[in-house]
N, C-alpha and C positions, 0 to 999 in steps of 0.2 A: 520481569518477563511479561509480555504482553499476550493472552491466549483467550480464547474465547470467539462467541457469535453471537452480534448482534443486530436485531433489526429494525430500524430505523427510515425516518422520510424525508428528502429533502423538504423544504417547507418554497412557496414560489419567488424567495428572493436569491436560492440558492444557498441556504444555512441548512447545517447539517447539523442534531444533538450526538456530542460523544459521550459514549455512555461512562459513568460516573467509575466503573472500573476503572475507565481507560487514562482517565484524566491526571491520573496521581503520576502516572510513569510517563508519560507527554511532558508533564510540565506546565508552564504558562505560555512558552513558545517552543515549535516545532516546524519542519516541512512538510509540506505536502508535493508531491509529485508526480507523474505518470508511472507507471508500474508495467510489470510485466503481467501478457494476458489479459490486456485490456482491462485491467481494474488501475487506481490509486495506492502508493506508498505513502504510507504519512510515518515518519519519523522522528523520536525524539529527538532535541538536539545533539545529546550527548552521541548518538549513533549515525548520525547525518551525517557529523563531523569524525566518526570512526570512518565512514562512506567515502565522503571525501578526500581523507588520507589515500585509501585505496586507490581513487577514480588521479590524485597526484600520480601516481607512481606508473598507471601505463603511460607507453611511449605517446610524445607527439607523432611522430611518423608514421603510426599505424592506423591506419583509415578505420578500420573498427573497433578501435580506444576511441577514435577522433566521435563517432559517432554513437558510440556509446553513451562518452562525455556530455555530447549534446541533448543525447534525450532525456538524461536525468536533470541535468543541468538548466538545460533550456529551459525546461518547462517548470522549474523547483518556485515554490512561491510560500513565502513566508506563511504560518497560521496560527490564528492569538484565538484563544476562549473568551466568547463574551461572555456577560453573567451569567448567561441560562446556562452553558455550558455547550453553547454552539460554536460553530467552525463556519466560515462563509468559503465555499467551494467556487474557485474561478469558474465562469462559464466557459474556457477553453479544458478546463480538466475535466469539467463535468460534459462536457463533448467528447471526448476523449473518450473516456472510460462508460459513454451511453447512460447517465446517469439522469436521471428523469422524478419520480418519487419513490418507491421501495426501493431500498439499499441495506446490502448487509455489511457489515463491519467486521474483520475477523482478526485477530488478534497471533503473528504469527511469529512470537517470540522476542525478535528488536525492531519491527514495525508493526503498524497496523494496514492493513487491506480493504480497500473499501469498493465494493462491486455491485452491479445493478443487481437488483436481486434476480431477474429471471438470468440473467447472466453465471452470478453464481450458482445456483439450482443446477441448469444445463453441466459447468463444468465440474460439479460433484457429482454429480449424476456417471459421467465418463471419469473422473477418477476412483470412485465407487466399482465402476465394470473393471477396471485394470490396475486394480489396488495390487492385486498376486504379483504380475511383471512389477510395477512399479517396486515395489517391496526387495523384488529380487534386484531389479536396479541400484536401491540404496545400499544391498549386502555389497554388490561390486565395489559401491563409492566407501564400504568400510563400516556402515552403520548394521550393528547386529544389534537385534531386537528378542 
């Protein structure tokens, strides 16, 4: 299980250190991808390819499987640990997700999330104000707490 927060800097070639927690449940290879809310998904293999199973089984037909497919897909790009224990972050992800140098890393169960850090700040900050609704959202979707 992948949990946690951490903060971290890109460096100017575009390498990112993951933090030593994270590394044992990554693996030696993983994806990295666009995310939802303008941050980064990075994936172990083993759940990429749980991901994938998934992303097989909607229809072709359906214009938003079809474009679904594409944005995870599209954008999915293999990620290897050099020795220090960095990740080299495409400059089309790291455009993406506004990724510049403070970045947090957040650990959310079978991925990791990776977001600018004023980015994540702002959206804790607003999920912080409507924790209550939100809460009561999850009771709907089954989760009691």
């Amino acid at each position: 299980m992948l949990n946690g927060e951490f903060n971290h800097s890109i460096d100017t070639k575009g390498r990112l250190i993951i933090p030593s927690k994270f590394r044992e449940s990554l693996g030696e290879h993983f994806v990295i991808t666009k995310g939802m809310d303008g941050c980064l998904f990075v994936y172990p293999d083993n759940e990429w390819s749980a991901f994938e199973d998934k992303l097989r089984e909607l229809p072709l037909t359906n214009k938003k499987a079809r474009d679904f497919k594409r944005f995870f897909l599209g954008s999915a790009v293999d990620g290897e640990l050099d020795k220090q224990g960095r990740v080299l972050i495409s400059s089309a992800l790291r455009a993406y997700a506004g990724l510049e140098k403070e970045v947090v890393l957040a650990g959310v169960l079978d991925k990791i999330e990776i977001w600018d850090k004023k980015a994540w700040d702002a959206h804790n900050e607003e999920v912080e104000a409507d924790i209550d609704d939100i809460a009561g959202d999850m009771e709907d979707l089954g989760l009691r707490i």
